[in-house]
N, C-alpha and C positions, 0 to 999 in steps of 0.2 A: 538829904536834898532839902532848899529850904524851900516856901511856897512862892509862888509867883502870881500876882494880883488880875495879871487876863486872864486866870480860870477864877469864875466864877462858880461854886455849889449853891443849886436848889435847894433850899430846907423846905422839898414838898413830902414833910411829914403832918401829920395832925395836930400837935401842939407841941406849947413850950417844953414843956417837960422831954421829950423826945429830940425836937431840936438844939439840945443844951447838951444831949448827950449824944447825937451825932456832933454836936461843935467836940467834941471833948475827947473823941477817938478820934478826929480828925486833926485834931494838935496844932502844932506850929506846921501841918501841909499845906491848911488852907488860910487865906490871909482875906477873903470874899464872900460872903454868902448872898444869896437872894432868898427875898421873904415876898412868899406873891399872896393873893389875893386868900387862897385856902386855907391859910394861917391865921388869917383876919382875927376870928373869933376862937382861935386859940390861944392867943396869948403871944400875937406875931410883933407885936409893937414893944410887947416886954421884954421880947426874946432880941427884938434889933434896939435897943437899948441897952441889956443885957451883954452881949456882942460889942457893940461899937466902945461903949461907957467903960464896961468894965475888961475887955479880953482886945480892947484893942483893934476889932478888923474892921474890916469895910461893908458897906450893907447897902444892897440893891433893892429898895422896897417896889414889889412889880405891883402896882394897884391898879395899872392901864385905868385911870380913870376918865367918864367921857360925861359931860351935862353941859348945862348953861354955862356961860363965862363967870356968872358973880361965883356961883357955888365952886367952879374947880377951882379959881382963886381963893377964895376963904379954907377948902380942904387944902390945898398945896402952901396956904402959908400956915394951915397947922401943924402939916406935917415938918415943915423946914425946920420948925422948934427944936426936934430931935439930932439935928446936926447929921443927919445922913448924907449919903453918897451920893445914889441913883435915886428917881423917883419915874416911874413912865404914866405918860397919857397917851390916851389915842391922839394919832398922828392929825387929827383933822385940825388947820391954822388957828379955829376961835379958843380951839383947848390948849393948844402951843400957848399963845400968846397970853391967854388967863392964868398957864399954870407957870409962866415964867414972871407974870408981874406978883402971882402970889407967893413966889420961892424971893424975893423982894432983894434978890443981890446975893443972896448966902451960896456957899458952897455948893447947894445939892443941885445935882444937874439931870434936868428934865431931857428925857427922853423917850421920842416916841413911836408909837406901833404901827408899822405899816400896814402890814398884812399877817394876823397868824400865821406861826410856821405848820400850825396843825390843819391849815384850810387849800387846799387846792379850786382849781376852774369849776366845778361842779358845786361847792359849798361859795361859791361866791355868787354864780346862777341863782343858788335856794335863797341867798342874801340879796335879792334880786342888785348886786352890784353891777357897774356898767359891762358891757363889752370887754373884750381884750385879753391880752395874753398878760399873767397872773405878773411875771416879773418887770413887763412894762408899766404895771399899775400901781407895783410896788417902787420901782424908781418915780414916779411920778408923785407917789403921796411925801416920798423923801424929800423928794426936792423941794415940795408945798413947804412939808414941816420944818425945813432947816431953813428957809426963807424967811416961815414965822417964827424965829429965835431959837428950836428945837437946840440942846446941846447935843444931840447926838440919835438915833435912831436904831430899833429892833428890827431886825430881820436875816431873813434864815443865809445861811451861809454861801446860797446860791445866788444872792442876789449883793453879796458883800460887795466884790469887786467891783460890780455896775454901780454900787451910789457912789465908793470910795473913788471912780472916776471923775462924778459931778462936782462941778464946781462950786457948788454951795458945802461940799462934805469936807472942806481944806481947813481940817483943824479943828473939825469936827469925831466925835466917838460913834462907832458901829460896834456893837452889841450882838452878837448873835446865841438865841438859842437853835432847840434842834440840832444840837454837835453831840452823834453819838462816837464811842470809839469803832474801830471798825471788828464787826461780830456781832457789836452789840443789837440791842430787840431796839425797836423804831418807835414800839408804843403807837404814842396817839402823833408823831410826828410824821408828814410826808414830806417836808422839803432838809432832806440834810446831810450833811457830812461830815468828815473828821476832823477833829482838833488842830491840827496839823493845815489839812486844807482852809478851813476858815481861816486862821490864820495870817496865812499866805495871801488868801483871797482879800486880805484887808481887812480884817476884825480886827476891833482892839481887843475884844473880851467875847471870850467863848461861857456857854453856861451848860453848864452838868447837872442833871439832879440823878435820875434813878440808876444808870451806871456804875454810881459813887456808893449812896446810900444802900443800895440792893446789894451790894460786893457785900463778899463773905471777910474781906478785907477792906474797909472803904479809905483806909487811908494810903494803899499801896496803891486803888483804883485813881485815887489820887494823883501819888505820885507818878505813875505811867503818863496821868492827862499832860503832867506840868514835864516829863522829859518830854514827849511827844511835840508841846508846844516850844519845846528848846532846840529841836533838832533841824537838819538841814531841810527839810520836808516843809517847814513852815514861814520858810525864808519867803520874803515877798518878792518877786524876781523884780521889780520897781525900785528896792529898798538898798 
């Protein structure tokens, strides 16, 4: 089976040295990886350089970065150097629009955070965020950030289908993590569902990390993601 670029794998391991060797059991199945924030100081920039420059794939850098306009601009156009894929900010418009004038035209396309998928109504209270019920505040920050230029937007599988509705989302990328398989442990995620469902629900790209990497087998764990996301199950009844 060859790989299919809407699964995305998590390389949330500890560093390079480890992420080079989950790339390398995972072969020609995976054609995506994402490198988030955890990686940082391990040697995540060598490892999505490594990846991209030399093996060819695609590379999701999740660094959800959030500051002033000058600063995410001067980070976002250092990062654009690298000739990556994805890059995310948080969703809020002044970080859109500084991290799209700092990606300066290039390929990499910003994308950004609605709402973590590991946050429900109670951790948004402690964030003292406004009022509301959690998926209407998440269609609400989507729509903000694809208004300010976002290429595309993160959030959990249950809320795919409500942006991919919106009329700013037409042609636009939806990213979801928190897609585990169905069995699988939840972790620190509470908003999610299967590969298959996301999918359907309107994702362009699902993201995997510890399902994959935790398997006693992770490139069969693999390969299950990417039939799953081929099967009848993931048809978009729209599509």
């Amino acid at each position: 089976m060859t790989s299919d670029d809407r699964l995305i794998v998590a390389l949330d391991v500890p560093n390079i040295v480890q992420g080079l060797d989950l790339a390398d059991r995972l072969g020609d199945s995976v054609s995506f990886y994402k490198i988030g924030l955890g990686m940082l100081t391990g040697g995540g920039l060598a490892l999505a350089n490594e990846l991209k420059q030399e093996r060819g794939k695609k590379i999701f850098l999740d660094m959800k970065f959030f500051d002033i306009g000058a600063t995410i601009e001067n980070a976002v156009r250092g990062i654009a150097q690298y000739d990556l894929d994805f890059l995310t900010v948080h969703g809020d418009p002044h970080v859109v629009r500084a991290a799209k004038e700092g990606a300066g035209g290039k390929d990499l396309k910003i994308l950004a955070v609605t709402i973590l998928t590991s946050l429900d109504r109670g951790d948004l209270d402690a964030s003292c965020y406004k009022d509301g019920d959690v998926q209407e505040l998440v269609i609400e920050r989507a729509a903000k950030a694809l208004e300010a230029g976002a290429d595309g937007v993160i959030a959990s599988p249950q809320e795919a289908g409500l942006i991919r509705a919106l009329p700013q989302a037409d042609g636009k990328l939806i990213v979801t993590p928190g897609v585990r398989p169905a069995g699988a442990e939840l972790g620190d995620q509470k908003r999610v569902a299967t590969p298959a469902s996301a999918i359907a629900a309107g994702a362009d790209h699902v993201v995997v990390g510890r399902p994959i990497w935790r398997a006693e087998d992770p490139r069969a764990a693999a390969q299950a993601i990417v039939a799953e996301i081929n099967s009848p199950q993931a048809i978009h009844p729209n599509r």
